[in-house]
C-alpha positions as CSV (number, residue, x, y, z in Angstrom):
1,X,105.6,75.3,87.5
2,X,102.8,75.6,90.1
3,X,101.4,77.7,87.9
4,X,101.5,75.1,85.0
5,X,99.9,72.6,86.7
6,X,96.8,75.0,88.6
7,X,96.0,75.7,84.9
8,X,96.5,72.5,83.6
9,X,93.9,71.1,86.2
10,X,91.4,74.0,85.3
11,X,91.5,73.4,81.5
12,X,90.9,69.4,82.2
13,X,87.9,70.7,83.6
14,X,86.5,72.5,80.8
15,X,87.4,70.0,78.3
16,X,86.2,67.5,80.3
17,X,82.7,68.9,79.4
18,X,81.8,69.8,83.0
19,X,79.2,72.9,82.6
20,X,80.1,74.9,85.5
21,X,78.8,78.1,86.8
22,X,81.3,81.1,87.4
23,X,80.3,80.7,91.2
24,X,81.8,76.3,91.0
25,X,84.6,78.0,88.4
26,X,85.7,80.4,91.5
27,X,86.1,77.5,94.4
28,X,87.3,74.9,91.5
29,X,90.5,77.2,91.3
30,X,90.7,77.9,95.5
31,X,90.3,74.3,96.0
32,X,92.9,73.7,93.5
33,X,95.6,76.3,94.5
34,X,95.4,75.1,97.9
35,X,95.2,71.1,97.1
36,X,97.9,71.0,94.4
37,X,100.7,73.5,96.4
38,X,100.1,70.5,99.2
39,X,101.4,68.4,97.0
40,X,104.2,69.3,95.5
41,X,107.8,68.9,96.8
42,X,110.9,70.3,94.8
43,X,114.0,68.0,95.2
44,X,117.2,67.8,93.5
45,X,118.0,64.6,92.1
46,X,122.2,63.8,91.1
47,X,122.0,61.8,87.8
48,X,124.9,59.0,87.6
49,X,127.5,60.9,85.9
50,X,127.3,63.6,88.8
51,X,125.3,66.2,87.2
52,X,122.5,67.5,89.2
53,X,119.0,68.4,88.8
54,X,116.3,70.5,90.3
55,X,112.7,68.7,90.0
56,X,109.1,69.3,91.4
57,X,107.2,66.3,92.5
58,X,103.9,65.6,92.6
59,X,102.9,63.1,94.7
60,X,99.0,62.3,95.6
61,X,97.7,59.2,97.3
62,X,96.5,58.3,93.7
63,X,98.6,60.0,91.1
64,X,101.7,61.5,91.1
65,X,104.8,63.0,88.5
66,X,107.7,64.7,88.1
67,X,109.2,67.5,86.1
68,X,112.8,68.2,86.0
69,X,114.8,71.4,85.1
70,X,116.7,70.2,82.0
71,X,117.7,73.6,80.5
72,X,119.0,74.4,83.4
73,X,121.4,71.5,84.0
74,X,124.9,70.8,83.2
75,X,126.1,69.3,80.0
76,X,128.0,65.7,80.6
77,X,131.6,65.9,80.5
């Protein structure tokens, strides 16, 4: 999921329209690795029927999400 969201932030920069040179492309993604893994907390969260679920967290001073491991969980009973 870290993954995801390192080249998620990369490909808002391209389309963005940002003309960067290879040397802005390389600390881009350092600054970014380093930023985003500061970020991020996984947490399990128990639904009100009991089931629980593993989710990341992003949480910035500004913006913030969450993605949740729904394959991966429980059917009701």
């Amino acid at each position: 999921m870290k993954t995801k969201l390192i080249i998620a932030a990369i490909a808002a920069f391209f389309i963005a329209g940002c003309e960067m040179t290879e040397a802005e492309r390389a600390e881009a993604r350092k600054w970014l690795a380093k930023d985003a893994t500061s970020h991020i907390v996984e947490t399990s969260i128990t639904l009100s029927d009991g089931r629980e679920i593993t989710c990341l967290a992003y949480d910035d001073s500004y913006a913030g999400g969450l993605s949740c491991d729904w394959y991966n969980t429980q059917q009701p009973k």
